[in-house]
VOPASE-552075 format. One record per residue (C-alpha): residue number from 1; x, y, z. Coordinates in steps of 0.2 Angstrom, whole numbers. Example, Ala and Ser with C-alpha at 12.3 -4.5 7.8 and 13.67 -1.06 7.14 Angstrom:
REM VOPASE-552075
- pos:px:py:pz
- 1:62:-22:39;
- 2:68:-5:36;
//
This chain:
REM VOPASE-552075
- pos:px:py:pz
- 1:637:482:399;
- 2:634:501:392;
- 3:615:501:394;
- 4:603:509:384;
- 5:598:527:387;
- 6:579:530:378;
- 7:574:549:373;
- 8:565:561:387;
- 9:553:565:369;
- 10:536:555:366;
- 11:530:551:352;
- 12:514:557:356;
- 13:513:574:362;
- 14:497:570:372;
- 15:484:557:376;
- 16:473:564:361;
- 17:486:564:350;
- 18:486:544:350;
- 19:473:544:339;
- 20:477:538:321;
- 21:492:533:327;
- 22:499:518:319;
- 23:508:508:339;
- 24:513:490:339;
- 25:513:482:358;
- 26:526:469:359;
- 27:523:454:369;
- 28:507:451:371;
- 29:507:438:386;
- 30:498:427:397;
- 31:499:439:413;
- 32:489:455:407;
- 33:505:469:403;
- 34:501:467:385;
- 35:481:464:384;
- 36:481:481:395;
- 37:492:490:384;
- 38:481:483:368;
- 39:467:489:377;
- 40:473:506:382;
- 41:479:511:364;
- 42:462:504:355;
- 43:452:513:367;
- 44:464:529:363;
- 45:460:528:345;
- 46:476:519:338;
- 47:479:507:323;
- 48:487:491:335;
- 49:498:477:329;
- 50:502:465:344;
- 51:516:455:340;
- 52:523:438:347;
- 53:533:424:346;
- 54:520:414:354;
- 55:508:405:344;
- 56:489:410:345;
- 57:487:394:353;
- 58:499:397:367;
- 59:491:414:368;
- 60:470:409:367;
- 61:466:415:383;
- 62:473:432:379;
- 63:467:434:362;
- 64:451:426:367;
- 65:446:441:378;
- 66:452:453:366;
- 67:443:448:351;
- 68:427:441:361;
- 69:423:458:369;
- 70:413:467:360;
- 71:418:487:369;
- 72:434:485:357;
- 73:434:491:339;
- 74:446:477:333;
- 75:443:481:317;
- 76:460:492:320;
- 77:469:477:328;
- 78:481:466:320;
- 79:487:449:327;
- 80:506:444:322;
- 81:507:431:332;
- 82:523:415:331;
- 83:533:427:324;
- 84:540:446:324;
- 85:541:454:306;
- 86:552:468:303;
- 87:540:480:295;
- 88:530:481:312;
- 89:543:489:321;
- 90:548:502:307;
- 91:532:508:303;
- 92:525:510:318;
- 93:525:526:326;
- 94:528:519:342;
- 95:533:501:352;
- 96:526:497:366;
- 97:542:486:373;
- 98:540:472:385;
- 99:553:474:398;
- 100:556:456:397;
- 101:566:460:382;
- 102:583:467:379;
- 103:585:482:369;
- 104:603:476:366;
- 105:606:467:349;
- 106:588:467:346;
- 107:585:471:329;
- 108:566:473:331;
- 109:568:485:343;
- 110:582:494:335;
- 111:572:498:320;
- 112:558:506:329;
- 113:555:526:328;
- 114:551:527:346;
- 115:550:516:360;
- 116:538:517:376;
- 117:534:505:388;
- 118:515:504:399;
- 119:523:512:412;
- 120:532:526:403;
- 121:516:531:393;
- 122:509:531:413;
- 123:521:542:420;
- 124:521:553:407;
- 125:503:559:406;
- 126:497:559:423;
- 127:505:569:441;
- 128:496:558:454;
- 129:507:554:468;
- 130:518:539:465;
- 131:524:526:479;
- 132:538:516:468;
- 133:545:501:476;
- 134:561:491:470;
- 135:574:479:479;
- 136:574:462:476;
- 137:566:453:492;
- 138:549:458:499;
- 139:544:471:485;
- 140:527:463:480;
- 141:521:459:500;
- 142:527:478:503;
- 143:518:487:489;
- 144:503:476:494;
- 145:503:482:512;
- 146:505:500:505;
- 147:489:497:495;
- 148:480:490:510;
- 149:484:502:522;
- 150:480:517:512;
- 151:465:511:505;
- 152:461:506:523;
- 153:464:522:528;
- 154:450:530:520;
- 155:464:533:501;
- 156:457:530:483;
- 157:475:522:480;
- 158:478:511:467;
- 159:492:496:463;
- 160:502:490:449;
- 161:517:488:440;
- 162:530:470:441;
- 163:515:463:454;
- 164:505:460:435;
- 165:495:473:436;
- 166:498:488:420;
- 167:494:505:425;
- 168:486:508:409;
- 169:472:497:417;
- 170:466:514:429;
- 171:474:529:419;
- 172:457:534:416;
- 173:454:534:435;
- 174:469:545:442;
- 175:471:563:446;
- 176:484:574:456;
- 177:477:567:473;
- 178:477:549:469;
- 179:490:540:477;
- 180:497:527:464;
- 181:508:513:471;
- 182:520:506:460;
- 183:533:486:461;
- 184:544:489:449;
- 185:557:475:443;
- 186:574:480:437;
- 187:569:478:421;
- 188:554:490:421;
- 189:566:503:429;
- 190:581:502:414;
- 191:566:506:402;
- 192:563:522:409;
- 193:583:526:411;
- 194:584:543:402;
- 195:564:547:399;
- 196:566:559:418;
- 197:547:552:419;
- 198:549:543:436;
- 199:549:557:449;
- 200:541:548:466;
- 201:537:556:480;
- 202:541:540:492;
- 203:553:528:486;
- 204:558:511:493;
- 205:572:499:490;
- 206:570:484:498;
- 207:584:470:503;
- 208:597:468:488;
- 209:602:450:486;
- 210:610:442:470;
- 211:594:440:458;
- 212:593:439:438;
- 213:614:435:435;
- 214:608:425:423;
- 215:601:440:414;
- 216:617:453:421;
- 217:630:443:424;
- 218:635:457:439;
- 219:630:465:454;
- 220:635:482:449;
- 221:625:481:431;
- 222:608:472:442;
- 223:611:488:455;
- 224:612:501:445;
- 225:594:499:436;
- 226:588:499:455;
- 227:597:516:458;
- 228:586:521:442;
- 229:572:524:456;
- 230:578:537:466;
- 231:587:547:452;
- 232:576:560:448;
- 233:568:562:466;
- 234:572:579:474;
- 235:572:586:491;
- 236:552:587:496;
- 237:554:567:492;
- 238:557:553:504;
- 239:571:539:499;
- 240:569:523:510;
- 241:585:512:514;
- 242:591:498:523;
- 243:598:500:537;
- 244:607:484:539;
- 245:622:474:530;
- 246:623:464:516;
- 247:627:448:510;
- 248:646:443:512;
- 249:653:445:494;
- 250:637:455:487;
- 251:639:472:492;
- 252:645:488:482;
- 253:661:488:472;
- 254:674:496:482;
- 255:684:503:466;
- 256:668:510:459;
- 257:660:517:474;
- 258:673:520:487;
- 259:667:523:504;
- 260:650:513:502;
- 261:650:499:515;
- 262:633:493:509;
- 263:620:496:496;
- 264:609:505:507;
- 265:624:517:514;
- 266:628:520:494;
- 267:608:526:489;
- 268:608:537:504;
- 269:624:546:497;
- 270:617:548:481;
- 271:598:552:482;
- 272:592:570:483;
- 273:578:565:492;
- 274:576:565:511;
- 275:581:548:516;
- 276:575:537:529;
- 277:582:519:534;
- 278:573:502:541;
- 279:582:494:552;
- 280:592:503:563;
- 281:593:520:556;
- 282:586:536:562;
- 283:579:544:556;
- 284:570:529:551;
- 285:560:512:558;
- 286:565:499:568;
- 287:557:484:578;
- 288:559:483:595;
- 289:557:464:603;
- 290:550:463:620;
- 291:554:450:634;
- 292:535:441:631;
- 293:538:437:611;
- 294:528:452:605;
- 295:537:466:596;
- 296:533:484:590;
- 297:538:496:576;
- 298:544:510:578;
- 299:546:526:567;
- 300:557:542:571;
- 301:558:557:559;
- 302:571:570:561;
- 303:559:584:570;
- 304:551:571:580;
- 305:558:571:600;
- 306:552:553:602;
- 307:549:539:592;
- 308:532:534:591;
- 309:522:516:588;
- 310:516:510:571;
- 311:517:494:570;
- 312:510:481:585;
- 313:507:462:577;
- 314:504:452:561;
- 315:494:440:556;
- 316:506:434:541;
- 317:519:422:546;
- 318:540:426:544;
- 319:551:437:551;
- 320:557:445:533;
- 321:536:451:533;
- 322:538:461:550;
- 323:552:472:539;
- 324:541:472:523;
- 325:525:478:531;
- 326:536:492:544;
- 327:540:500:530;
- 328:521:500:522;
- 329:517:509:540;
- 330:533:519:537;
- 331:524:525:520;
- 332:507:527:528;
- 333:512:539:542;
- 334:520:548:528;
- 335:505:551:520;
- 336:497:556:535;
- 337:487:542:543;
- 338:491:541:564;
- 339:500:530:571;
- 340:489:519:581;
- 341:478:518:566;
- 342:493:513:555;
- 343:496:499:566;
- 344:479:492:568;
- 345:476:494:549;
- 346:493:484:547;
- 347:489:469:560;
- 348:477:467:549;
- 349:484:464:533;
- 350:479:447:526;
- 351:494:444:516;
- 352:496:441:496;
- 353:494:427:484;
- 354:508:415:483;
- 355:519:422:496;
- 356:518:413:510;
- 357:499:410:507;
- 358:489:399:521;
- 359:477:392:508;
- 360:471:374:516;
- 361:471:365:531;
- 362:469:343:529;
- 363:469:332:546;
- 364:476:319:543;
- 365:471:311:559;
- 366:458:315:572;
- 367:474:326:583;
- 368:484:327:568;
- 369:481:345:555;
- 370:490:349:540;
- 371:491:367:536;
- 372:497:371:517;
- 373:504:386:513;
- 374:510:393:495;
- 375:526:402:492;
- 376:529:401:475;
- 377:534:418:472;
- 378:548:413:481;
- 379:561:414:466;
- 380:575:417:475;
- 381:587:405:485;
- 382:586:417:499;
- 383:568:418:500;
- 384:566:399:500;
- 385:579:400:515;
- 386:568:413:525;
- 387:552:402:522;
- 388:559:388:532;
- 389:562:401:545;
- 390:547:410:544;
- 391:534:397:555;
- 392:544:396:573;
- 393:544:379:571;
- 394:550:365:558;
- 395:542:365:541;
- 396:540:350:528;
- 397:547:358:514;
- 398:543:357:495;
- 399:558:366:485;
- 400:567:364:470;
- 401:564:371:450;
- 402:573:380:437;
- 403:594:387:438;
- 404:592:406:436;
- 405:613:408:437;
- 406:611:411:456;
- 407:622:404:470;
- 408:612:392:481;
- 409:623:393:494;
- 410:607:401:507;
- 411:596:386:504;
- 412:609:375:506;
- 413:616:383:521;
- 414:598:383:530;
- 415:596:362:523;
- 416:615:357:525;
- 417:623:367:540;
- 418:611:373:552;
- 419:617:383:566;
- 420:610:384:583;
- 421:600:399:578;
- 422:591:390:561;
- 423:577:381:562;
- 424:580:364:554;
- 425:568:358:540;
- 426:557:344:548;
- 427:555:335:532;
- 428:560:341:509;
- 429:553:334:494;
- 430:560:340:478;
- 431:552:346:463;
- 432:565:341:446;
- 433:572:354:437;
- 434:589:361:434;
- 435:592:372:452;
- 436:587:354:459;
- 437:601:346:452;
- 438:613:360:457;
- 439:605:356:477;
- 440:608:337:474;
- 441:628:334:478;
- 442:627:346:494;
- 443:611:337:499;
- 444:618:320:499;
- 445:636:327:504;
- 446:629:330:520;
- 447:619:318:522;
- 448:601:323:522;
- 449:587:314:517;
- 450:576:321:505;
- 451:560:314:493;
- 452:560:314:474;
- 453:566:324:463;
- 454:548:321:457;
- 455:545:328:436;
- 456:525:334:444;
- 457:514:339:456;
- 458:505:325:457;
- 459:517:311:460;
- 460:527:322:474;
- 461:511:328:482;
- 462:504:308:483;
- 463:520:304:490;
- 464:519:316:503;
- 465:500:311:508;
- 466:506:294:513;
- 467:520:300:521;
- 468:509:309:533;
- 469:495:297:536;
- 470:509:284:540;
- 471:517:300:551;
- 472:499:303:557;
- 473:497:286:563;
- 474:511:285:572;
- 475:507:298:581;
- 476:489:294:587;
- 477:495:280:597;
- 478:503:296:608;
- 479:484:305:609;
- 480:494:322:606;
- 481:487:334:596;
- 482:499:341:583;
- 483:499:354:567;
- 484:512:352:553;
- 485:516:365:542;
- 486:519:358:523;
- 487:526:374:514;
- 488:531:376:493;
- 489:544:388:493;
- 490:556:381:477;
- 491:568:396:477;
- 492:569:394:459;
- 493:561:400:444;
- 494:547:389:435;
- 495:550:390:417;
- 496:548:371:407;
- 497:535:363:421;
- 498:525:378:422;
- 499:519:395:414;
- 500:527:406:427;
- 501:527:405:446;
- 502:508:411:446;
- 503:502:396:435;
- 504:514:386:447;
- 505:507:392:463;
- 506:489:389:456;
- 507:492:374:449;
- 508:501:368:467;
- 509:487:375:478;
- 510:472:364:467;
- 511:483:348:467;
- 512:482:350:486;
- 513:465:353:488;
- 514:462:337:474;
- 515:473:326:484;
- 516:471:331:503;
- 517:451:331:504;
//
C-alpha cells in the first residue's frame, strides 16, 4: 500500500487566521475527538459543519452538549448528520479528518482543499515539550504513568491523544515549559506523515505485536506508521526501544531491512535521536529480580559509571505493567525528577480505567472473596494472554468478542497448551462474537471446558454467580479462607454488542456491581 503523504502547508497561517473560516470536522463521535475539535474551531471564530454517518440519534449524547451549552455560538454550527454530502468537503477551507478513516479511495476526503487532524492543528501551533508514545501493547498504561509521575513530581503536564483525550481540549493551557504527553495509534501518526509537525523530545515504542491486519493486511505497512514517530526527532531527543525479541514470524522483513533482527534493533538504526532500550539494553532500563520476589528498575545512561534505582514496587497487578511503568520512570528521570522520588511516585501509581482495573470485591461466602477486575482495553490476543498471567495465581476468565483479522494463536497457547512456566486459567466463560467462534474448535480440540458463548452480560455474568456460590459452598465445608480473581480481558474488539471497549468495560463493571451485591 503507497500511503498518503499530506502537505507540510496549513491552511491557516495562524490561530487568528481561523476566524471566518469556513472548516468542516469529520466524524463527530461518541468518545470526544470530534465534540473537542467542534469546540476548538467555534471558540476560534469558524463557520462549522460537523458531518456524520451516524444518525442524530445514535449521536444525542454528543450533540446534546454541544447545542445545550450555552459558551457556544452555534448559530455558526451546522449538523449533517446520517450522511456525508459532497459540497461539505469542497467548500470548506479545511477537514478536520477522523483518523479512523482512510484517505484511500475516499472521495470525501479527496475533494477537500486541505486536510488537518486535532492533533496536527496541535502540533502546529504550539512548542511545548512533547512525550509521544506508540507501540502496540502497553501505550495507554504507559502514557498514564508519565502523566502521573510528572504531575506528581511537582510538572503542569497534560495527557491526550488515542487514550480519548483531544489536545484541542488544553491548547489554550500550554506554553514552551508544558510538558505535553501524547498515545498515538497508528492511525493518528499516518495523518501527520509529510506535515514534519511531530518533532518530540522523548519518544517511545512500546511492544510490537500483530494489531489492525484487518485494516493493513501487513506488518511492514502497520510498522511503518509507527516509525512515523521518531522521523523528525534529531539528536538533543531521546528515542526509546525494546530491547528484547519479537514474536516468532512478526519481526522485520528481511529483504526490506537487512540486517534488522527485531523491530526494536531496526528504530535504533534509523532514528537521529539518542536512543535508549528497555529491557536489556544499555544504555537503557532493565529490572533486576531479587531472591525474596521483589524487583528493582534500573536505569543506566551513557555518561553515568553506575546504574541507579528508579523503580522499587507496584501496586498494579501483571508482569507486562512492571515494563510499562519502567519506562514512565525512564521518561521522568529524563526530565529531571531523582531517582528515589521517581520510584516512590511510581509505586504509587493507581493504575487506568479498563486495564486490568480492581473495581469490586463480592464474598461469596463468609472465607470466600471475589475480586473483579476490568480489562477490556485488552484488544488484543496477546494482552488477553498476559491478563491470565498477570495475577500469580489462576484467574476465572471472561474472554471472547469481535474477529479483528488477528492470529489467536497467544490465547489459545496460554488456554490450550500451557507449559510448565504459564499459569493455567482456573475457570473461562465466553462472551459470543466472531473471535469467539474462531477460539471454539481449538478449545474443544483440546479438551477444555469452558461456559457459554453467552449473546450478554447479563446471562454470562448470572451464570458465573452460581457457579461460585455452588464453588463457595463447597469450599466452606474446608473453613479456608480463599480470594478468586474473576478477570474480563476479551482480546478482541467490541463492535456489534457494544459502542467501543469503553462502553464495554462500563457496561461490564455495572452488571457486576447489579449482580454481585
Amino acid at each position: 500500500m503507497t500511503p498518503h503523504i499530506y502537505s507540510r502547508k496549513c491552511a491557516f497561517k495562524s490561530i487568528e487566521d481561523i476566524k471566518g473560516k469556513k472548516v468542516t470536522v469529520m466524524g463527530l463521535g461518541l468518545n470526544g475527538g470530534g465534540e473537542a475539535a467542534v469546540r476548538f474551531f467555534l471558540n476560534k471564530g469558524a463557520f462549522v459543519t460537523v458531518t456524520d454517518m451516524k444518525t442524530a440519534e445514535q449521536l444525542k449524547p454528543t450533540v446534546d452538549r454541544l447545542t445545550q451549552d450555552k459558551s457556544l455560538d452555534t448559530s455558526r454550527l451546522t449538523f449533517r448528520l446520517g450522511e456525508h454530502k459532497i459540497e461539505d468537503f469542497e467548500t470548506a477551507d479545511c477537514v478536520i479528518k477522523n483518523p479512523g478513516v482512510k484517505f484511500e479511495g475516499n472521495k470525501f476526503l479527496a475533494a477537500a482543499r486541505a486536510i488537518e487532524t486535532d492533533l496536527s492543528i496541535f502540533l502546529r501551533f504550539t512548542d511545548c515539550p512533547i512525550i509521544a508514545v506508540t507501540g502496540s501493547k502497553g501505550k495507554s498504561s504507559t502514557v498514564s504513568a508519565i502523566y502521573y509521575g510528572l504531575c506528581q513530581a511537582g510538572y503542569k503536564a497534560f495527557l491526550g491523544g488515542n487514550i480519548t483525550v483531544s489536545p484541542l481540549t488544553f491548547f489554550d493551557d500550554v506554553n514552551s515549559d508544558t510538558p505535553v504527553v501524547i498515545e498515538f495509534s497508528s492511525w493518528q501518526l499516518a495523518d501527520l506523515r509529510g506535515r514534519g509537525v511531530l518533532r518530540p523530545h522523548i519518544s517511545i515504542i512500546t511492544k510490537i505485536v500483530p494489531d489492525h491486519q484487518n485494516w493493513y493486511g501487513n506488518m511492514e505497512d502497520y510498522v511503518a506508521d509507527k516509525r512515523l514517530i521518531y522521523a523528525d526527532q534529531t539528536k538533543g531527543d531521546y528515542s526509546i526501544f525494546d530491547a528484547g525479541s519479537d514474536m516468532p514470524g512478526t519481526g522485520p522483513d528481511k529483504n526490506l531491512h537487512p540486517g534488522a533482527e527485531t523491530w526494536g534493533n531496526l528504530f535504533a538504526s534509523e532514528t537521529k535521536a539518542t536512543v535508549l532500550r528497555y529491557g536489556k539494553g544499555k544504555p537503557g532500563v532493565w529490572i533486576e529480580e531479587k531472591k525474596d520476589g521483589s524487583y528493582e528498575g534500573k536505569v543506566q545512561l551513557a555518561n553515568m559509571a553506575e546504574p541507579e534505582t528508579i523503580l522499587t514496587g507496584l501496586s498494579v497487578p501483571g508482569e507486562h505493567m512492571k515494563t510499562n511503568v519502567l519506562n514512565a520512570a525512564l521518561v521522568m528521570y529524563l526530565m529531571g525528577v531523582p531517582a528515589k522520588k521517581t520510584a516512590d511516585i511510581c509505586k504509587n501509581w493507581p493504575g487506568i480505567e479498563h486495564r486490568l482495573q480492581f473495581f469490586h470485591s463480592w464474598h461469596s461466602a463468609p472465607q470466600t472473596t471475589v475480586k473483579f477486575y476490568n480489562d477490556s482495553c485488552a484488544t488484543v490476543p496477546e494482552a488477553a494472554a498476559a491478563a491470565t498471567q498477570a495475577f500469580g495465581v489462576p484467574v476465572i476468565l471472561m474472554t471472547g468478542g469481535t474477529d479483528k483479522g488477528l492470529e489467536l494463536t497467544p490465547l489459545i497457547r496460554t488456554l490450550t497448551k500451557p507449559d510448565s512456566n504459564t499459569i493455567q486459567v482456573k475457570d473461562l466463560y465466553l462472551l459470543a462474537g466472531s473471535a469467539t467462534d474462531k477460539l471454539l474448535p481449538e478449545l474443544d480440540k483440546a479438551g477444555v471446558k469452558y461456559h457459554g458463548p453467552f449473546d450478554g452480560l447479563e446471562p454470562l455474568l448470572t451464570q458465573a454467580k452460581k457457579n461460585l456460590e455452588s464453588a463457595a459452598s463447597e469450599q466452606a465445608k474446608n473453613q479456608n479462607a480463599k480470594e478468586e480473581i474473576f478477570v474480563f480481558s476479551p482480546g478482541a474488539t467490541s463492535f456489534g454488542m457494544f459502542t467501543n471497549e469503553f462502553d464495554r468495560g462500563n457496561k461490564y463493571m455495572a452488571e457486576v456491581q447489579k449482580i454481585f451485591q
